[in-house]
Each structure stands twice: as C-alpha cells, then as structure tokens.
KEDREN-190252 format. One record per residue: x negated, y negated, z negated of N, C-alpha, C, CB in turn. Coordinates in steps of 0.05 Angstrom, whole numbers, padded with zeros to 5 digits, always signed. Atoms other than C-alpha are relative to their C-alpha. Last residue first. Glycine has a CB too. Layout:
N
XYZXYZXYZXYZ/...
This chain:
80
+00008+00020+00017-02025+01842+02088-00015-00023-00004-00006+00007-00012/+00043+00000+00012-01997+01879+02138-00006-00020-00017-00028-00009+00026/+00002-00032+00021-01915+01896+02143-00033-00009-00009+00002+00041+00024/-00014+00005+00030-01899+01817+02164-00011+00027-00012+00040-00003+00000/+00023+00023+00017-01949+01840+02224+00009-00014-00021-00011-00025+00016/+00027-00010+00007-01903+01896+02244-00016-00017-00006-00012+00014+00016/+00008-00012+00023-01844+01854+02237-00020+00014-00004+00015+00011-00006/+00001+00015+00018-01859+01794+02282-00008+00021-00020+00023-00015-00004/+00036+00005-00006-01886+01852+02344+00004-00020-00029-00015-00022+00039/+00014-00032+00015-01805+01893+02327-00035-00015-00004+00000+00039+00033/-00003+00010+00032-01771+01819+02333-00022+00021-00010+00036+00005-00016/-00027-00022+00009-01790+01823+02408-00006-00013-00029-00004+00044+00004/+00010-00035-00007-01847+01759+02424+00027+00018-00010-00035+00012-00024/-00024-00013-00006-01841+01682+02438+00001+00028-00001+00009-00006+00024/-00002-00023-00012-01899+01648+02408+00026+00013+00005-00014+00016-00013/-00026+00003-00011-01885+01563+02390-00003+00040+00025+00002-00044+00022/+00014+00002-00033-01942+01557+02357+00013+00002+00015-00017+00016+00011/+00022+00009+00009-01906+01539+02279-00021+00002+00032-00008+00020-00030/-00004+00029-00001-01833+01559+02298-00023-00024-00007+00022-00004-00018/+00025+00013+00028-01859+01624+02313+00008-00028+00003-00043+00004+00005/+00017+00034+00001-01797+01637+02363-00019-00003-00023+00024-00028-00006/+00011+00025+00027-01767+01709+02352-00022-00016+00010-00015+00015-00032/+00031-00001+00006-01730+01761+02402-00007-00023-00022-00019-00005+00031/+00008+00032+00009-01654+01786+02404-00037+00003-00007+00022-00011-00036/-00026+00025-00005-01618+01835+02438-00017-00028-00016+00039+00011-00024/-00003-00001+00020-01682+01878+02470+00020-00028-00009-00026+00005-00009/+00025+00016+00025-01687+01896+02533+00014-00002-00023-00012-00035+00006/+00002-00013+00028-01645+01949+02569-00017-00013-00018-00009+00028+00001/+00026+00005+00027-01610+01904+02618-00008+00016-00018+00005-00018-00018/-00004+00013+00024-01566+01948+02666-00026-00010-00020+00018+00019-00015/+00005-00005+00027-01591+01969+02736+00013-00022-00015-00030+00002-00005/+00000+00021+00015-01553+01943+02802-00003+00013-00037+00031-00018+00010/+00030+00012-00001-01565+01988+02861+00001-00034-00027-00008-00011+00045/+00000-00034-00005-01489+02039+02848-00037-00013-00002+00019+00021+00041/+00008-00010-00033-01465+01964+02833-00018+00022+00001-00015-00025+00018/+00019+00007-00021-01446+01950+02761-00002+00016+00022-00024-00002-00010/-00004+00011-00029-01374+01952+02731-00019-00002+00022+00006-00023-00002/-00007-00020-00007-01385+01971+02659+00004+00010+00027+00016+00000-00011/+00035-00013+00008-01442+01916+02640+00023+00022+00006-00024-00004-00040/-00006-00005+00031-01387+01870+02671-00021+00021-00004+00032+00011-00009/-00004-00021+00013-01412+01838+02736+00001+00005-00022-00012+00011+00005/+00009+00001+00022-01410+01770+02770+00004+00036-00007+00015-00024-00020/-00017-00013+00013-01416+01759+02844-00012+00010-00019+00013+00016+00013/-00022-00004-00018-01436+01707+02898+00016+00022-00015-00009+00009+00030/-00016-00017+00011-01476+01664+02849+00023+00011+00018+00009-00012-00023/-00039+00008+00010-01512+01613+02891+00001+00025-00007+00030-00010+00025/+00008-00003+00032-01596+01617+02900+00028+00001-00021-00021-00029-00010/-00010+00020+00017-01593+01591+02964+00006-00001-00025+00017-00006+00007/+00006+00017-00008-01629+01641+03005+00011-00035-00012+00006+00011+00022/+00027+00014+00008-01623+01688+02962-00022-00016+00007-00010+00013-00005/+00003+00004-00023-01550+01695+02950-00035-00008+00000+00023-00022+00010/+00010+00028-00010-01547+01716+02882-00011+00003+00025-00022-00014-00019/+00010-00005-00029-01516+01783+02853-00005-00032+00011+00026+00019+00020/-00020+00018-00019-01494+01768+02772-00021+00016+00035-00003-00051-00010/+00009-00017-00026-01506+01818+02713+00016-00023+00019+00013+00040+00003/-00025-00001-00028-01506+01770+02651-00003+00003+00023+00016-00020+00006/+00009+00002-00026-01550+01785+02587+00026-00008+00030-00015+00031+00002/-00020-00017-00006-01541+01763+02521-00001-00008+00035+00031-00007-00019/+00002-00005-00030-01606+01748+02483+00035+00009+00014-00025+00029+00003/-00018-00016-00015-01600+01719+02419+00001+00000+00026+00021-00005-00005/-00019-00004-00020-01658+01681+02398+00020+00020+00005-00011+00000+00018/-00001-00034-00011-01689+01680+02333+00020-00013+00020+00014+00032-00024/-00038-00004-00017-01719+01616+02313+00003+00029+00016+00007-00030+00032/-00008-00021-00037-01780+01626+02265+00034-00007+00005-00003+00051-00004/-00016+00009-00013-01805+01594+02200-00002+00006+00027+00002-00021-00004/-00016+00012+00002-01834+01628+02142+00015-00016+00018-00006-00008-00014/-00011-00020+00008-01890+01672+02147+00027-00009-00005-00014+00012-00020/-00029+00008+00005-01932+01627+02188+00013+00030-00006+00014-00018+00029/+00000+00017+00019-02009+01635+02189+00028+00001-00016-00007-00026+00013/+00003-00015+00020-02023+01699+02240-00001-00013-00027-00019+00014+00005/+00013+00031+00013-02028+01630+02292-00004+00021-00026+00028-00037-00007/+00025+00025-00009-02014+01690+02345-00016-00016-00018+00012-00024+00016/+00014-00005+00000-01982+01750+02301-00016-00012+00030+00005+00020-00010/+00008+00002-00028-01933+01709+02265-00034+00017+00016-00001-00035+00001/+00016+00022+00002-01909+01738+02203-00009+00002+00036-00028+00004-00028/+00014+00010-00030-01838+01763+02194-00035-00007-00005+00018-00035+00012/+00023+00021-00007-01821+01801+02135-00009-00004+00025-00023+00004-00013/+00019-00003-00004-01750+01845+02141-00019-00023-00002+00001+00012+00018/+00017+00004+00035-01689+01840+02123-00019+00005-00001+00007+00013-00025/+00016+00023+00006-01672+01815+02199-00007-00001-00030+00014-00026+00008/
C-alpha cells in the first residue's frame, strides 16, 4: 500500500479509500436451505472444492463508492 491510489471511476479522488480485507472461508451449504453443513481449512478441502485465488484485499473509492482489486487503484495513481 506505498503506492498512489487514484480512483479510476470519479478519476477525481486521490486521497480517500477503504481497503478491505478479504479472508475467505471454505464452507459446503445445504442448498435447499442455505445452512452450513461443513467448514473447511484452506488445507483440508474436498477432492471438488477449489481454493480462493482472488485477491487479499480490494479498495473502496470513498468518494463513488467503486469497489475494484488494489492493482486497477494503483495503475491509475501511476498516470498523471
């Protein structure tokens, strides 16, 4: 995060953003009722149960309220 943000919706705001932390949690859900029937550790998953590979944290333009990776803030902090 030592990097320049700028927003590239409102392409105005260079200064205020919420960064989310993403942390993911592998669960199996009944899917007729939508209940949690079992949790998984990211070491532990089911032989049909991919691991998250997104990204750990994204950024809020706290000025339009855009939600995008951190990598789309910093390339438009890089331009002038």
């Amino acid at each position: 995060m030592n990097s320049p943000y700028r927003c590239p919706n409102c392409k105005t705001n260079r200064s205020r953003f919420n960064i989310i932390q993403q942390v993911p949690q592998s669960i199996k859900m009944d899917p007729q009722t939508g209940n949690v029937l079992e949790e998984y550790s990211s070491e532990q998953l089911s032989p049909f149960h991919m691991p998250y590979k997104g990204p750990d944290k994204r950024v809020q333009c706290a000025a339009c309220g855009l939600v995008e990776d951190e990598r789309t803030f910093i390339k438009f902090g890089e331009k002038q």
